[in-house]
C-alpha positions as CSV (number, residue, x, y, z in Angstrom):
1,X,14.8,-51.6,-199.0
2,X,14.8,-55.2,-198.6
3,X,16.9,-55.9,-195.3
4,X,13.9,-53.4,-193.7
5,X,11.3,-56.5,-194.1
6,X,13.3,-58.0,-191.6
7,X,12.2,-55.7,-189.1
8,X,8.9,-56.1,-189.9
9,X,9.2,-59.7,-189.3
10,X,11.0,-59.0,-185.8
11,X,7.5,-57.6,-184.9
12,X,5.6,-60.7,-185.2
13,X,7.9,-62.5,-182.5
14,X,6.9,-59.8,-179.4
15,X,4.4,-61.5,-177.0
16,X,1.7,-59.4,-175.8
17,X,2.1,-56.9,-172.9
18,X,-0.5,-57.3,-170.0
19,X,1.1,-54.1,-168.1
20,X,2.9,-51.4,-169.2
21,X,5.7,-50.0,-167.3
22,X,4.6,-46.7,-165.7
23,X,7.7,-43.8,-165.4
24,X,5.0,-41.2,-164.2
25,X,5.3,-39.0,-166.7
26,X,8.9,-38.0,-166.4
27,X,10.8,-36.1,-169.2
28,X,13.6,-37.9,-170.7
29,X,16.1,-36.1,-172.6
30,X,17.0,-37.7,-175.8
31,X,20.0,-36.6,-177.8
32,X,20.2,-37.1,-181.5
33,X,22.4,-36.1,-184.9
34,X,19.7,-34.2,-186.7
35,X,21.4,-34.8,-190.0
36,X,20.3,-38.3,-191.3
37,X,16.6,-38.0,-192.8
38,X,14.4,-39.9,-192.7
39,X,16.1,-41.1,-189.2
40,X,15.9,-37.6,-187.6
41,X,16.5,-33.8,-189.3
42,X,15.6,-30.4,-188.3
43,X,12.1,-29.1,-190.1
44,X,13.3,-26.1,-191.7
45,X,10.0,-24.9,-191.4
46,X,9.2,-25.3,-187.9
47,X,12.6,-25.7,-186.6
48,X,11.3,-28.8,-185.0
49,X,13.3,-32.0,-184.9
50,X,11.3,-34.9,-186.6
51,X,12.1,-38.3,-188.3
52,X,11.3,-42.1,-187.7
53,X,13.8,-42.3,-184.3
54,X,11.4,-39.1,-183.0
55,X,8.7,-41.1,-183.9
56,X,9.3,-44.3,-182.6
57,X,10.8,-42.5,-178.6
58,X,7.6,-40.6,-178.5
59,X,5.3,-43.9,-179.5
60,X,7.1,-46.1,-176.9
61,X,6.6,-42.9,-174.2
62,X,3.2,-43.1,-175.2
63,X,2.8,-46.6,-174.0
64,X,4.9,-46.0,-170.8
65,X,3.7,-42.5,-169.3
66,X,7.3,-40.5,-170.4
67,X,7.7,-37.3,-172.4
68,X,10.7,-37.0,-174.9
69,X,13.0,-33.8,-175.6
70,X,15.0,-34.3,-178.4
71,X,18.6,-32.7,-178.1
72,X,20.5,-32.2,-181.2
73,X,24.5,-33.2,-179.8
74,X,27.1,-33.7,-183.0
75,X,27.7,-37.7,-183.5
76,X,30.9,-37.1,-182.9
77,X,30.7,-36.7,-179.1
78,X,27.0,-37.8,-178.8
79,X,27.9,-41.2,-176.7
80,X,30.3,-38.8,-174.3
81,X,27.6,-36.5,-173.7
82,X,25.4,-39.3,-173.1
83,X,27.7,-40.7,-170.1
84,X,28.2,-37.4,-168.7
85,X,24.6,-36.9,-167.8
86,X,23.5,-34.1,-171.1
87,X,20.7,-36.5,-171.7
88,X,19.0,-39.4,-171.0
89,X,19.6,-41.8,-174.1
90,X,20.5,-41.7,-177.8
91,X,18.1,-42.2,-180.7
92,X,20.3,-41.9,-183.8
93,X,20.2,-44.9,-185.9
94,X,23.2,-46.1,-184.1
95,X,23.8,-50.0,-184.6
96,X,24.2,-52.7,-181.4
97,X,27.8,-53.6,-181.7
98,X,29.8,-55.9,-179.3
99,X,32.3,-53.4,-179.4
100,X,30.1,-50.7,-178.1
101,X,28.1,-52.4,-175.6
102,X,31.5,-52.6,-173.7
103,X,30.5,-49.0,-173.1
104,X,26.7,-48.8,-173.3
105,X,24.1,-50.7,-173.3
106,X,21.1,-50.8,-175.9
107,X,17.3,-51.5,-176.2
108,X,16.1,-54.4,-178.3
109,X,16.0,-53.7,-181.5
110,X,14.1,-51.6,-183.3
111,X,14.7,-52.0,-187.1
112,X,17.4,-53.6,-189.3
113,X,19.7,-51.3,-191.3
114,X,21.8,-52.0,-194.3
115,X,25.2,-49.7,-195.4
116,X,24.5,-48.2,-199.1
117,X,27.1,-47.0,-201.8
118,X,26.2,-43.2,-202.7
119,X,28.1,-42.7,-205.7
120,X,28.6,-39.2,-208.5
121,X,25.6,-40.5,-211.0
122,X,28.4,-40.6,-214.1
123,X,30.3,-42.9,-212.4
124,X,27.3,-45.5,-211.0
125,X,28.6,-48.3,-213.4
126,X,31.6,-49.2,-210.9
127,X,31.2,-51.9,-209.1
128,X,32.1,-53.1,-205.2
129,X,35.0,-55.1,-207.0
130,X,36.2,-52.2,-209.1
131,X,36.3,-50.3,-205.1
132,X,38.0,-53.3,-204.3
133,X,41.0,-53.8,-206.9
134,X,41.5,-50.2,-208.2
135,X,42.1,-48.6,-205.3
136,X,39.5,-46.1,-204.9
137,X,38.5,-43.8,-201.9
138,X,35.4,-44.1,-199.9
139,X,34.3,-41.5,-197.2
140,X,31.9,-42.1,-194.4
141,X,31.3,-40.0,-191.0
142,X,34.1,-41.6,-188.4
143,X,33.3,-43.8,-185.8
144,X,30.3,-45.4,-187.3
145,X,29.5,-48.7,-188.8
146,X,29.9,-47.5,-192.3
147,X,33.5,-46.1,-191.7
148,X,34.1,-50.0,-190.5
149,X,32.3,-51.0,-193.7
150,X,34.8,-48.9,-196.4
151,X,37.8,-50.1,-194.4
152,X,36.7,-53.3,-194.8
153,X,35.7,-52.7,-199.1
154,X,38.6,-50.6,-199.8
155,X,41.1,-50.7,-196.7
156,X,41.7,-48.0,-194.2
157,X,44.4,-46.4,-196.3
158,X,41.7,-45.8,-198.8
159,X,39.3,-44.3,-196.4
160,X,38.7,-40.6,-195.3
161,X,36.6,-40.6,-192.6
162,X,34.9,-36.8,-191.9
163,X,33.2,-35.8,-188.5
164,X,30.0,-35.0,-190.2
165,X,27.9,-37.0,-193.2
166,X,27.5,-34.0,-195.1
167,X,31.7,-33.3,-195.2
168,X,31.6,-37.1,-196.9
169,X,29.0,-35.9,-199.5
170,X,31.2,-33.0,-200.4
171,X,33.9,-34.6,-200.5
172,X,31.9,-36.7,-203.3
173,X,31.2,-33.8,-205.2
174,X,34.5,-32.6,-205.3
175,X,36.1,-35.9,-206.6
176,X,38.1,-36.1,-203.7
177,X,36.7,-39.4,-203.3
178,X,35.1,-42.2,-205.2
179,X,32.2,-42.9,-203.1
180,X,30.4,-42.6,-199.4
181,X,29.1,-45.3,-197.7
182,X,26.2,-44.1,-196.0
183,X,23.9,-45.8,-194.0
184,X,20.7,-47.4,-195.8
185,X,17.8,-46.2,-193.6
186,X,18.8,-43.0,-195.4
187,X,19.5,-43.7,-198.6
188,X,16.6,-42.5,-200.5
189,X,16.8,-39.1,-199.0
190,X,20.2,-38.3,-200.2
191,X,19.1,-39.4,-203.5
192,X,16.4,-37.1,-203.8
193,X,18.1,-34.1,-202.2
194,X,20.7,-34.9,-204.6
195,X,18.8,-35.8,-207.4
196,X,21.1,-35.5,-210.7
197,X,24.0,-35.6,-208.9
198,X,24.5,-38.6,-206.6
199,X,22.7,-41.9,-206.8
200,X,22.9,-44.8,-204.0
201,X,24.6,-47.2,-206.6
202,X,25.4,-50.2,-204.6
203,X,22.7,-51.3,-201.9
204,X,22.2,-54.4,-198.8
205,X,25.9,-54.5,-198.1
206,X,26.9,-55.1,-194.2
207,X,23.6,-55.2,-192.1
208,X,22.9,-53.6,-188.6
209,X,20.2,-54.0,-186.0
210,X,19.9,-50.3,-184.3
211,X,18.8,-49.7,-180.8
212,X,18.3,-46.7,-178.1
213,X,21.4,-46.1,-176.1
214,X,21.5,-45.5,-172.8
215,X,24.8,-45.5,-170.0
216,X,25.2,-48.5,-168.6
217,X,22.7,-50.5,-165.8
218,X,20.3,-47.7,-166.6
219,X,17.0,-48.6,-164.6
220,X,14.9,-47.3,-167.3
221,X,16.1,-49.9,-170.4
222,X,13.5,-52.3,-169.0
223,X,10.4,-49.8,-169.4
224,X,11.6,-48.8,-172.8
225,X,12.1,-52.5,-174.0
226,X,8.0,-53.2,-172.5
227,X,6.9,-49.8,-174.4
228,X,9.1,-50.7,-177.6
229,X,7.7,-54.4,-177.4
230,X,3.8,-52.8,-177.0
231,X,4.5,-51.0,-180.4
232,X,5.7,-54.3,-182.1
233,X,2.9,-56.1,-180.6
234,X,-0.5,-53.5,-181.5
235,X,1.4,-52.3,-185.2
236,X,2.7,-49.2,-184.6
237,X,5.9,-49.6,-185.8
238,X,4.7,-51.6,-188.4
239,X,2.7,-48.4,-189.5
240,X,5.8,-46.0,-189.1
241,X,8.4,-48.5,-191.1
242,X,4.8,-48.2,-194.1
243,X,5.0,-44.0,-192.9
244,X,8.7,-43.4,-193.9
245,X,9.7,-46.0,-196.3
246,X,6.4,-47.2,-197.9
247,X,6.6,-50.7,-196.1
248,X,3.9,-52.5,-194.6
């Protein structure tokens, strides 16, 4: 996916850390919607939670002495839970948006995302402007980037937003909509699982940095941005952009 190589050049701006920030080994809590491979999913045959996001928390805690428990909390009231204490930050693709740092405040950036077009394979010839002038219905998952992104394609009369991603890709299947926007990172995955079915027909449409949330004036952003910037700097997430989407 091309809007990833941007992340990859975000790595080559980090200057190099002389001393890592040092949280003594605490356990942070880290709640996630396990639904979005390769971003984070539930191995159905070790039940554990695993993906690029896991990846990336337990590589910065690595660098800054902290252990990570993923929590799997439904997107739908994952930033609630988050200010009420259930865990210690979000990793869960979510996108920096002004509109949300009102309420939270992020890491640096991580990676660079871009919102995809998954589409019922007979119908992969329509275009965005066919969306656009013959009134067809995109899904997403509500209150995420990509239900801001098929409001602003088709218009928010012509947008069904469901609380989960896979209630979108059902509502694909059943015709009750045209298309789901879904978010890039993923893409690829939901073309495979669906292979035959669904293909990601339109790509690189509106594109996202993500960060890790936390509540707001959290003390621990800083260490996480000094272990996040030690994995730009010695190639580690280099290595795990090459490990889940074949980039290096």
């Amino acid at each position: 996916m091309k809007t990833l190589l941007i992340a990859l050049a975000m790595t080559a701006l980090a200057a190099g850390v002389s001393h890592a920030a040092d949280l003594g080994g605490k356990l942070v809590k880290v709640g996630s919607d396990t639904t979005s491979p390769p971003m984070e999913s539930v191995d159905p045959a070790s039940g554990q939670i695993v993906g690029f996001d896991v990846d990336v928390v337990n590589a910065i805690c690595a660098k800054i002495n902290c252990q990570a428990e993923f929590v799997t909390t439904g997107w739908d009231g994952i930033f609630a839970a988050l200010d009420q204490g259930s865990f210690d930050l979000v990793a869960s693709g979510v996108s920096i948006t002004d509109e949300r740092k009102k309420a939270m405040d992020f890491s640096d950036p991580y990676i660079v995302n871009s919102q995809a077009v998954l589409m019922r394979v007979a119908d992969q010839g329509i275009s965005l402007d066919d969306f656009k002038s013959q009134g067809k219905k995109l899904s997403a998952q509500a209150n995420t980037t990509d239900a801001q992104v098929a409001e602003g394609i088709v218009g928010k009369e012509n947008v069904i937003a469901y609380d989960s991603f896979s209630a979108s890709v059902i509502a694909l299947k059943n015709k009750d909509v045209d298309g789901v926007v879904i978010n890039g990172a993923n893409a690829a995955a939901y073309e495979r699982e669906f292979a035959g079915e669904l293909v990601v027909a339109i790509k690189d449409l509106q594109s996202d940095p993500l960060g890790l949330v936390f509540r707001k004036d959290d003390a621990n952003i800083a260490a996480f941005n000094e272990g996040l910037k030690a994995i730009k700097d010695d190639g580690t997430l280099d290595q795990l952009i090459g490990k889940y989407w074949g980039l290096k």
